[in-house]
C-alpha positions as CSV (number, residue, x, y, z in Angstrom):
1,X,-4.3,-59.3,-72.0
2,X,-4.5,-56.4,-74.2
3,X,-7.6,-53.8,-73.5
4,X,-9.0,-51.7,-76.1
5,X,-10.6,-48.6,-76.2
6,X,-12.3,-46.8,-79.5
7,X,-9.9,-43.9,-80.7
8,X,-10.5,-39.9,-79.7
9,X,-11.9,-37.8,-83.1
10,X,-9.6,-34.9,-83.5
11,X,-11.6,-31.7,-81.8
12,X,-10.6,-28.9,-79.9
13,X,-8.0,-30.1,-77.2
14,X,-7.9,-28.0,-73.7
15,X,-5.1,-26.3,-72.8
16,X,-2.9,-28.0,-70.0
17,X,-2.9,-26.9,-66.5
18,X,-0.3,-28.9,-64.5
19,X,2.9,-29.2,-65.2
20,X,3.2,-30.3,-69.3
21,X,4.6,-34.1,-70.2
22,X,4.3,-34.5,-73.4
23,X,4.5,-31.9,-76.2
24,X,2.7,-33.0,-80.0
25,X,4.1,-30.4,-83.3
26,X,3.8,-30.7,-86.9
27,X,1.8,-32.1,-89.0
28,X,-1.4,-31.8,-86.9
29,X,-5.2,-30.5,-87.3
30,X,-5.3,-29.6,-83.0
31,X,-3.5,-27.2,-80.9
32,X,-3.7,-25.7,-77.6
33,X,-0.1,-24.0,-76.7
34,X,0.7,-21.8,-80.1
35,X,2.2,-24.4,-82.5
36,X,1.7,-28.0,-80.4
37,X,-0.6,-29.6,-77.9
38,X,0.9,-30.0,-74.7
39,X,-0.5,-33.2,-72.5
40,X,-0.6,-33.0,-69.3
41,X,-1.1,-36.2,-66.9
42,X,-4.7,-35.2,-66.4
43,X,-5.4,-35.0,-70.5
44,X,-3.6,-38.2,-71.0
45,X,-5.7,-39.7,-68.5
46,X,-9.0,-38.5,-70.2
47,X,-8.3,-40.4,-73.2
48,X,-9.6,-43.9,-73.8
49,X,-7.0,-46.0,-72.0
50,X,-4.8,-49.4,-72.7
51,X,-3.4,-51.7,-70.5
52,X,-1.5,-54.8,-70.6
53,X,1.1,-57.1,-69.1
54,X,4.3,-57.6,-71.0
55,X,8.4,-58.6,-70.2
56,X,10.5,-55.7,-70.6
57,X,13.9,-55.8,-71.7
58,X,14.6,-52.6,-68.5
59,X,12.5,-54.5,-66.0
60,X,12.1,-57.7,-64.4
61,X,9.4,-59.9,-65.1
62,X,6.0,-59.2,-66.3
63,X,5.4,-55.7,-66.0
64,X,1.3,-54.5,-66.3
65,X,1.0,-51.3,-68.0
66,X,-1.5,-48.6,-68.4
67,X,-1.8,-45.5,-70.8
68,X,-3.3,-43.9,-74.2
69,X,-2.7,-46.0,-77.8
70,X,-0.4,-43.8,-79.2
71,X,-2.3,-44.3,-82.3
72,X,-5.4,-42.9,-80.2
73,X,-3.0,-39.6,-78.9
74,X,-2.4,-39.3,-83.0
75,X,-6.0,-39.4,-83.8
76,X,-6.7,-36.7,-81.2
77,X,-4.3,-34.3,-82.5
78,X,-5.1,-35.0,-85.9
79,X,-2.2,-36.2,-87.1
80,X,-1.8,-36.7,-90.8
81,X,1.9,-37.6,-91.4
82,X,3.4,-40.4,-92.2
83,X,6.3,-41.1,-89.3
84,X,6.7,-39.8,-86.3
85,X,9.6,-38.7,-84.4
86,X,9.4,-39.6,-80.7
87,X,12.4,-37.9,-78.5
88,X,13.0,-38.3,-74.6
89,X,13.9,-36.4,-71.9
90,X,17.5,-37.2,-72.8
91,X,17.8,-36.1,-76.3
92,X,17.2,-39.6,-77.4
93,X,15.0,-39.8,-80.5
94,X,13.6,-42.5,-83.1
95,X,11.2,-42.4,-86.2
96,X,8.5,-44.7,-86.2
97,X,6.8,-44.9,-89.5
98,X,3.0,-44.4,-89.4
99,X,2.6,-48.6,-89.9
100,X,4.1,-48.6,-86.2
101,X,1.6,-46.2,-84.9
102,X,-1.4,-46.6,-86.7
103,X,-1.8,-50.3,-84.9
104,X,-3.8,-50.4,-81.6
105,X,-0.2,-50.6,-80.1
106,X,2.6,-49.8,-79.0
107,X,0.7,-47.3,-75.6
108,X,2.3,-44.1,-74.1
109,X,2.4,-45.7,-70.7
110,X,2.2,-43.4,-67.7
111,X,1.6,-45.9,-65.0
112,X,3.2,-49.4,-64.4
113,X,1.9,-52.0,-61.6
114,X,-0.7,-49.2,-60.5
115,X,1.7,-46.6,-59.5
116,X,2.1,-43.3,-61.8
117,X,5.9,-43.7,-63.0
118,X,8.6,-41.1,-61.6
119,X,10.9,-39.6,-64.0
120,X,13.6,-42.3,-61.6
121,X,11.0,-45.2,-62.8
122,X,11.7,-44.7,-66.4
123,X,8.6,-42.2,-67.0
124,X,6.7,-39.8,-66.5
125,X,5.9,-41.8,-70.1
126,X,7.5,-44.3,-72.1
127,X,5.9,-45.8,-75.3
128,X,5.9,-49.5,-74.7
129,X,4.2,-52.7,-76.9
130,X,3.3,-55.6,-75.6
131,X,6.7,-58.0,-76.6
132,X,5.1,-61.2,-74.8
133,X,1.7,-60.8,-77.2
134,X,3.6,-60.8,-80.0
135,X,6.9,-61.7,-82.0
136,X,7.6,-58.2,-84.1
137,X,7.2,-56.7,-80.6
138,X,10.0,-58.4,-79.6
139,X,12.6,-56.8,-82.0
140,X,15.6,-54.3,-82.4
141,X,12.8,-52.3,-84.0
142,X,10.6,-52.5,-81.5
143,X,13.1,-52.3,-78.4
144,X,14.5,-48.9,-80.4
145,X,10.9,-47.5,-80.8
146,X,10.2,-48.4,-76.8
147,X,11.5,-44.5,-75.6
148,X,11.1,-44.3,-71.5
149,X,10.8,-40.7,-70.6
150,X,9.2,-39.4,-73.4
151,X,9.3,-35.5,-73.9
152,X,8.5,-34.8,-77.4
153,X,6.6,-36.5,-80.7
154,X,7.3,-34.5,-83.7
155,X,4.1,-35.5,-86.4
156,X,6.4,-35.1,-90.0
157,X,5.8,-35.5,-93.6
């Protein structure tokens, strides 16, 4: 089951006071830390939240997670490109076109089964969709756009 929330208007975004988790730069109307917003768990938890159940390809079984439409973090930042790139902790990074974000999926999940997710648990964030709601969720494209530890989303032309 998918939950929905309305999306955030872009206005002006606090600055973070615990230890920063996600960092948004480029093409964006908001900023709070020079260049970028920085998110951290508290701000992401402000926003309008998502959850749902779904099979991971990382984790066994059905999986419920919780966390902020990406397309809702976009919105609040004022994004107005048209892909993003998304980079972990470990360097790893995709583009996701603005089609894949402007959906009420894929979520920035920062808590899975109830429990806030360790850096060790794949998190603190990982963009996930919900694969078992739907069949393009359940692709290469998909599974390549699913980053676990997410660091960084780069708003680009």
């Amino acid at each position: 089951m998918l939950l929905l929330a309305g999306p955030l208007a872009a206005e002006s975004l606090p600055a973070a006071f615990a230890a920063p988790l996600l960092t948004v730069t480029g093409q964006i109307a908001d900023r709070n830390a020079g260049d970028a917003v920085v998110f951290d768990l508290a701000m992401l938890k402000a926003m309008p939240a998502q959850s749902f159940a779904t099979r991971t390809t990382w984790t066994g079984g059905a999986q419920h997670f919780t966390g902020v439409a990406l397309r809702d973090l976009m919105t609040a930042v004022g994004a107005s490109g048209s892909r993003l790139r998304a980079t972990a902790i470990n360097g790893y990074s995709v583009e996701i076109p603005a089609a894949g974000w402007r959906e009420p999926v894929p979520i920035i999940a920062y808590r899975r089964t109830g429990v806030v997710m360790s850096l060790r648990e794949r998190g603190p964030l990982w963009i996930v969709y919900p694969s078992d709601d739907a069949t393009e969720h359940r692709s290469a494209r998909a599974y390549s756009h699913s980053i676990r530890q997410l660091a960084r989303i780069a708003v680009l032309d």
